[in-house]
C-alpha positions as CSV (number, residue, x, y, z in Angstrom):
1,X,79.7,4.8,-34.2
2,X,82.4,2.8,-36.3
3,X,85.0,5.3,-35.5
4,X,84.6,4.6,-31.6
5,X,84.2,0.8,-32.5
6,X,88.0,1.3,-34.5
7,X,89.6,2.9,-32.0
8,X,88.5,0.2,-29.1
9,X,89.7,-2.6,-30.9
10,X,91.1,-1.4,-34.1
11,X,91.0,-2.2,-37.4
12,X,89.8,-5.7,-38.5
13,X,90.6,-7.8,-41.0
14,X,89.6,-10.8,-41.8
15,X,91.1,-14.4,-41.7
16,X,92.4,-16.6,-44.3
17,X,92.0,-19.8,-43.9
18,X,94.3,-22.6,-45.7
19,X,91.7,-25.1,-47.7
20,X,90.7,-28.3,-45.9
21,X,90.3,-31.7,-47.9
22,X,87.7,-33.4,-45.8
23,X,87.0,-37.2,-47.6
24,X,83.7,-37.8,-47.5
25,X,81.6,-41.3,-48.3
26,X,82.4,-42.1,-51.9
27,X,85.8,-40.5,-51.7
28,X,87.8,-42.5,-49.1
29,X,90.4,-44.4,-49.8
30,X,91.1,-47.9,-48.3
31,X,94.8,-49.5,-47.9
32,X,95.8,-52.5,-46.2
33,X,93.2,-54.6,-44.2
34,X,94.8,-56.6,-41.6
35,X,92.5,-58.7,-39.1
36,X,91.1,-57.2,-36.1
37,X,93.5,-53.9,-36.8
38,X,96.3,-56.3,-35.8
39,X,94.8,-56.1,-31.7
40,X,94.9,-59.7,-30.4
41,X,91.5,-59.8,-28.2
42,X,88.6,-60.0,-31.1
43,X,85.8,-57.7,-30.7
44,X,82.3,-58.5,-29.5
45,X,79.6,-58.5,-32.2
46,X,78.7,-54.8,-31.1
47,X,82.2,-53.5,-31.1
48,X,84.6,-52.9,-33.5
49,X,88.1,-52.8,-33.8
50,X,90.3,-49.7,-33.9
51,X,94.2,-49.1,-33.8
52,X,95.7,-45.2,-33.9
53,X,99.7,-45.0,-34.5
54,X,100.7,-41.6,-34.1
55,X,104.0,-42.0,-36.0
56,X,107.3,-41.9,-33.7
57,X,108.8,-38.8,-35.9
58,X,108.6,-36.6,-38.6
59,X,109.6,-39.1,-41.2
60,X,107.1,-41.5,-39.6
61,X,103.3,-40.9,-40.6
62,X,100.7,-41.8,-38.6
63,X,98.1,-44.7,-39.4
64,X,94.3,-45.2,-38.1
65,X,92.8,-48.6,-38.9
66,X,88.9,-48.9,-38.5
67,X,87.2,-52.4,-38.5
68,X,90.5,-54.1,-40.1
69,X,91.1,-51.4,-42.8
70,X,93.4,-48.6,-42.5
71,X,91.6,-45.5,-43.6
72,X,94.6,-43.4,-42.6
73,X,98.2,-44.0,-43.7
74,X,100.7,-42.8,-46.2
75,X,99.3,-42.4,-49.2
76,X,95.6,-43.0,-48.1
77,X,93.0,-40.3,-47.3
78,X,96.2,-37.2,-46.6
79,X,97.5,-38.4,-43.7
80,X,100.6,-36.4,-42.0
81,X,101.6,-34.1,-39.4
82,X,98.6,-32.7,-37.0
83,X,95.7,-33.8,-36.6
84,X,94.0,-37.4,-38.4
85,X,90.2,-37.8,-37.9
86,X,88.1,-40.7,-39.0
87,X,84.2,-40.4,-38.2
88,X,82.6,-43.6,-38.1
89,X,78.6,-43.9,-38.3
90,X,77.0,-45.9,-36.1
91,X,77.1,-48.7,-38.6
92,X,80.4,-49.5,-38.6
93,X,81.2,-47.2,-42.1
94,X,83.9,-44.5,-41.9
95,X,82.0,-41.5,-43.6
96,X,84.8,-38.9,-42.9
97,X,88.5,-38.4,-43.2
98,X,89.9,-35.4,-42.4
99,X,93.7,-34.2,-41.8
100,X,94.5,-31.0,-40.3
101,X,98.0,-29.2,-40.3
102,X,98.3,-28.1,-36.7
103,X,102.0,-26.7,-37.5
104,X,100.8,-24.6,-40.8
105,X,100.2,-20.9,-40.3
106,X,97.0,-19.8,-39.5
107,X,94.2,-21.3,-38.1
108,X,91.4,-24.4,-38.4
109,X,88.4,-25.5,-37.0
110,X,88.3,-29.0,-37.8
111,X,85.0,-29.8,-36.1
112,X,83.0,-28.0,-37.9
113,X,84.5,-29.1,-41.3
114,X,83.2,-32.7,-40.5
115,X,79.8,-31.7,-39.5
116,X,77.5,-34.0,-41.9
């Protein structure tokens, strides 16, 4: 039975993954806080603010501020190139950071990483 199972799809091999450095509660860094995220309409009591900079090029990184703290910049939580994910409970509280390398070889499945 394998040999008919090889020769319809051929050998497999598995695949490596790169390592993923998911931030979780306890771990994540905090930079600058800056009022409202810097957006000039406050919030409602309910809401909250958030500002996402995707960096204009390469030598640019990317910044996500969550409730008037950035969570993601240079320097805090591995931001860069790719993919930048805060996960915020319903609280208000970021409990995840993640970044994912969407230009490195091989691939990632960044949602299930931040599964709680």
């Amino acid at each position: 039975m394998n040999k008919i199972l090889d020769d319809l799809v051929g050998q497999i091999t598995p695949v490596l993954f790169p390592p993923i450095e998911v931030n979780k509660e306890g771990k994540i860094a905090v930079g600058t806080s800056i009022k409202n995220c810097g957006l000039i309409d406050m919030c409602k009591d309910d809401e909250f603010a958030v500002h996402v900079y995707t960096g204009k090029d390469n030598n640019d990184e990317p910044k996500i501020c969550v409730d008037g703290r950035y969570v993601i910049a240079r320097g805090i939580n591995d931001a860069g190139r790719g993919l930048n994910i805060v996960v915020v409970s319903n609280g208000k509280e970021v409990i995840r950071t993640g970044h994912f390398d969407t230009w490195q070889e091989g691939k990632i499945d960044p949602i299930s990483s931040l599964k709680i």
